[in-house]
ZARO-306143 format. One record per residue (C-alpha): residue in three letters; residue number from 1; x, y, z. Coordinates in steps of 0.2 Angstrom, whole numbers, plus 2048, in hexadecimal, padded with zeros to 3 digits. Example, Ala and Ser with C-alpha at 12.3 -4.5 7.8 and 13.67 -1.06 7.14 Angstrom:
BEGIN
PT  res    n   c1   c2   c3
PT  ALA    1  83E  7EA  827
PT  SER    2  844  7FB  824
This chain:
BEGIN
PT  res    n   c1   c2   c3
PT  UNK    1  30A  E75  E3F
PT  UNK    2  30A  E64  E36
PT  UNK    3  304  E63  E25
PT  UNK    4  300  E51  E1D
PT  UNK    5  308  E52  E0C
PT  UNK    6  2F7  E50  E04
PT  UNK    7  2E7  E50  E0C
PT  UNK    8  2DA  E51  DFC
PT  UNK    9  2DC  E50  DEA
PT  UNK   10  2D8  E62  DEB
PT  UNK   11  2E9  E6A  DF5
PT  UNK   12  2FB  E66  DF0
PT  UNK   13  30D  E6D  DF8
PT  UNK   14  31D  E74  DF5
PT  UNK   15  329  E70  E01
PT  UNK   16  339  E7C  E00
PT  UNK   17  346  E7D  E0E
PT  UNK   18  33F  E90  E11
PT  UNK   19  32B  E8F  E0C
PT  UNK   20  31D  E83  E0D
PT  UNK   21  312  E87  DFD
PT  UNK   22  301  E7E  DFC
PT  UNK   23  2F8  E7F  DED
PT  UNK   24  2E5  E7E  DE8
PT  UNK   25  2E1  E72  DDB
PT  UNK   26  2DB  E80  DD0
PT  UNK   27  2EA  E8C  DD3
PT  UNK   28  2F4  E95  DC4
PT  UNK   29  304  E90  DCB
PT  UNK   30  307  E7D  DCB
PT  UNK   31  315  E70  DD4
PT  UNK   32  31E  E72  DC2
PT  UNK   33  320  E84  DC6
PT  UNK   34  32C  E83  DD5
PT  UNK   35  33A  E77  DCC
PT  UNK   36  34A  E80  DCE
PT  UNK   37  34E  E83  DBD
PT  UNK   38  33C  E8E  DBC
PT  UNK   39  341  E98  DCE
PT  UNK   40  353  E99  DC8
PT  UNK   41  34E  EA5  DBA
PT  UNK   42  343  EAE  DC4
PT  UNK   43  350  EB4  DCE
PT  UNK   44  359  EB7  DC0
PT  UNK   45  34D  EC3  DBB
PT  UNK   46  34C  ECA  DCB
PT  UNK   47  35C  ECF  DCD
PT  UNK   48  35D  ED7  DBB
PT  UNK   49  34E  EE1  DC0
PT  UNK   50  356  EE8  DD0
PT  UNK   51  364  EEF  DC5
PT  UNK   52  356  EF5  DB8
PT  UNK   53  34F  EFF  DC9
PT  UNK   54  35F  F05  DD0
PT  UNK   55  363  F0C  DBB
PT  UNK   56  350  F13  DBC
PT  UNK   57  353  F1C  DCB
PT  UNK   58  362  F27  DC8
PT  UNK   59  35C  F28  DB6
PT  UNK   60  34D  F31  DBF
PT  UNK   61  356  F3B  DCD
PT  UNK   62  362  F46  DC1
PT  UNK   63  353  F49  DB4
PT  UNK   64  347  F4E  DC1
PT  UNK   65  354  F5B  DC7
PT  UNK   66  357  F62  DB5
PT  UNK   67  347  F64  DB4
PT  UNK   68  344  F6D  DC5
PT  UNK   69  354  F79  DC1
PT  UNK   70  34E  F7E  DB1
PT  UNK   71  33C  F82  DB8
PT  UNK   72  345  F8C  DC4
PT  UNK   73  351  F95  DBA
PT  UNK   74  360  F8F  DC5
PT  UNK   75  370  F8E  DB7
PT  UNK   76  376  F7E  DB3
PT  UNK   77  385  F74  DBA
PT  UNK   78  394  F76  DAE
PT  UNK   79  394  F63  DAA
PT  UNK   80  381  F62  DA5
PT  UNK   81  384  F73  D99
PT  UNK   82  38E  F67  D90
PT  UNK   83  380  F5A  D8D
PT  UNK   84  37D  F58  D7B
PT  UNK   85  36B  F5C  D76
PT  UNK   86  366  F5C  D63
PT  UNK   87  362  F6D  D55
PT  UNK   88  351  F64  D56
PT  UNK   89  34E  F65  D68
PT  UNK   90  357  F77  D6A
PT  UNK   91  349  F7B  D5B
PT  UNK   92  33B  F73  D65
PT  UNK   93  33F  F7A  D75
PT  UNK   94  33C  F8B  D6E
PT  UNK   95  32A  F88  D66
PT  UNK   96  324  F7D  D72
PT  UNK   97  317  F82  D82
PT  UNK   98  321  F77  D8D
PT  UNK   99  332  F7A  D88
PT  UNK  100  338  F71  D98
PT  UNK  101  32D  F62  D93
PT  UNK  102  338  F62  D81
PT  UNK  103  348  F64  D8C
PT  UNK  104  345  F54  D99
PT  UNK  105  340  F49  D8B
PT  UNK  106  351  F4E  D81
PT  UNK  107  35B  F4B  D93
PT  UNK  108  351  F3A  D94
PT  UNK  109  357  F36  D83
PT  UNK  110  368  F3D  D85
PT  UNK  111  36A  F30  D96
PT  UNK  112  360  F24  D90
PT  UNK  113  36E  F1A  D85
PT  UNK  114  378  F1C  D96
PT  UNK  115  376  F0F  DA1
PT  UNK  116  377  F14  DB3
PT  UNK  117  37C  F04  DBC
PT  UNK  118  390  F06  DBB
PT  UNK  119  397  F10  DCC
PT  UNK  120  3A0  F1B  DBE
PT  UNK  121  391  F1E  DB3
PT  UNK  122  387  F22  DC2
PT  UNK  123  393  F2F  DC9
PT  UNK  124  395  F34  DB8
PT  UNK  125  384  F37  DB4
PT  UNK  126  383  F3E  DC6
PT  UNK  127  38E  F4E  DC3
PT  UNK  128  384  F53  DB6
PT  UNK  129  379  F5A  DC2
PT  UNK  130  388  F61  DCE
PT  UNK  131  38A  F50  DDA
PT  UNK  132  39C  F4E  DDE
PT  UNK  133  3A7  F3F  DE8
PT  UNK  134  394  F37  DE7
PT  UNK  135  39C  F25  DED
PT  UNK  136  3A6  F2A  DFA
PT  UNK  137  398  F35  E01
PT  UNK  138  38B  F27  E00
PT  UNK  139  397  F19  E07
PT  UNK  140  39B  F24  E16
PT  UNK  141  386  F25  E18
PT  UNK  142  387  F12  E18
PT  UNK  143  395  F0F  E23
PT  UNK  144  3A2  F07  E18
PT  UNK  145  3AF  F09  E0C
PT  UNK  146  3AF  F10  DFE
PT  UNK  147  3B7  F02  DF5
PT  UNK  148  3AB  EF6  DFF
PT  UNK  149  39C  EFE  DF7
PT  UNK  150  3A3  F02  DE5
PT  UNK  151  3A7  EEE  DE5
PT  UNK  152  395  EE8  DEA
PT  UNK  153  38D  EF2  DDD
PT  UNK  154  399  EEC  DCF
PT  UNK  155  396  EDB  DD3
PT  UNK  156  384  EDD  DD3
PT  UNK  157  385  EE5  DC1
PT  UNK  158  38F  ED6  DBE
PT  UNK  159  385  EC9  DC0
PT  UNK  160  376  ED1  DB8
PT  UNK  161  381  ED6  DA7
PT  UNK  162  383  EC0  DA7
PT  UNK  163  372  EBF  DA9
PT  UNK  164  36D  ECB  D9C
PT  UNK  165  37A  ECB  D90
PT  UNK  166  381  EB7  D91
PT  UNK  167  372  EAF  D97
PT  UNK  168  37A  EAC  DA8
PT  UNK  169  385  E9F  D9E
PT  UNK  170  399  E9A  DA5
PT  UNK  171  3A6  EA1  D9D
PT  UNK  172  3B1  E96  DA4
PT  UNK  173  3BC  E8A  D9C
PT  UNK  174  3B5  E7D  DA8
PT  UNK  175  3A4  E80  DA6
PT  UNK  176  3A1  E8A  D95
PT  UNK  177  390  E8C  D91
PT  UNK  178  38A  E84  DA4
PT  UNK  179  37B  E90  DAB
PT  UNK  180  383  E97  DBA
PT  UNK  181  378  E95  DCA
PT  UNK  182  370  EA0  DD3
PT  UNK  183  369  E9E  DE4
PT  UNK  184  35B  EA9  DF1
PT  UNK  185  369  EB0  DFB
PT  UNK  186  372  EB9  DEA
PT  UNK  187  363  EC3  DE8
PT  UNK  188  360  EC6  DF9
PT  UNK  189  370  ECD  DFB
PT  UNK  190  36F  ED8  DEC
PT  UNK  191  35F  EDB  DF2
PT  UNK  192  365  EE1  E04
PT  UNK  193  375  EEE  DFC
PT  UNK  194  369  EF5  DF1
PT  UNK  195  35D  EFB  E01
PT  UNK  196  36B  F00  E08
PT  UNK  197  374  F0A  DFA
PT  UNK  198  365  F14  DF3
PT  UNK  199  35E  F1C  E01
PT  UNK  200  36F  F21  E08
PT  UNK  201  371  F28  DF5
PT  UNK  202  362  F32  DF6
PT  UNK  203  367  F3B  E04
PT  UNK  204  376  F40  DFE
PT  UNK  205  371  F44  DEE
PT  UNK  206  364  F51  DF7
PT  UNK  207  372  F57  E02
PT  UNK  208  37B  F5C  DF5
PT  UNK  209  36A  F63  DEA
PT  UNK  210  365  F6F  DF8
């Protein structure tokens, strides 16, 4: 469909090699909006907040089954035994209704200064809760090597440690203190390993739950 570039001093257009956006003249979002630079930091942010999800997620996962084993009465894997929880807590825990509620938020704070985003913080964190040989298990699920999967991950917490902690500036010689770029396709793809990896992490972290 053809689109005259303006057809009333009410509509304008952004024209991108993947989108056509037409914007109202009384719309939040204005032509200034879609420079590169502003959609640059965007998915700059996007890409941060993906590893923020992946972090939140197997934060989640091995408090959620403290919890359930503790309700249950099930004995504690040997690892997460030695998990340091304070006098204070221990006091708490024994006065407290909700003993388990004292318990999960000391384990939240005990992982919370860990960040689960490394491949060797993950499966760290992970045999806490008895999860063994976790990378080669979910790269097998995904159909690639275990090197292959360990890789795509580090490079992803790579590039969102520039972003957050060096404000995505070169550290090259060449080009010190140049903003690196960023493109569409670099979050897609980070986008598209990370559907991939935590499903197939899911399952196997069940498998080995049950």
């Amino acid at each position: 469909m053809h689109w005259p570039q303006r057809t009333s001093s009410e509509i304008d257009r952004v024209d991108t090699p993947e989108a056509i956006i037409v914007l109202r003249e009384n719309a939040r979002l204005k032509r200034p909006d879609f420079r590169k630079d502003v959609l640059s930091d965007l998915l700059r942010a996007s890409l941060v907040m993906l590893v923020s999800a992946i972090d939140a997620y197997f934060h989640a996962k091995i408090i959620a089954h403290v919890v359930r084993l503790a309700n249950k009465g099930t004995a504690m894997p040997k690892a997460l035994c030695k998990a340091n929880i304070s006098v204070g807590d221990f006091v708490k825990a024994k006065s407290y209704k909700r003993p388990m509620t004292v318990m999960r938020n000391a384990l939240c704070e005990c992982l919370g200064y860990q960040a689960l985003q490394s491949p060797d913080n993950i499966s760290s964190a992970l045999s806490l809760i008895g999860i063994k040989d976790f990378w080669s298990k979910v790269a097998g699920r995904m159909g690639a090597p275990k090197s292959e999967v360990v890789d795509g991950l580090k490079r992803i917490v790579k590039r969102r440690n520039q972003i957050a902690h060096e404000a995505d500036l070169s550290q090259s010689k060449k080009a010190r203190n140049s903003i690196t770029a960023i493109a569409p396709k670099d979050v897609r793809r980070a986008l598209g390993f990370s559907l991939k990896l935590i499903p197939r992490a899911e399952k196997e972290i069940n498998s080995q739950l049950k």
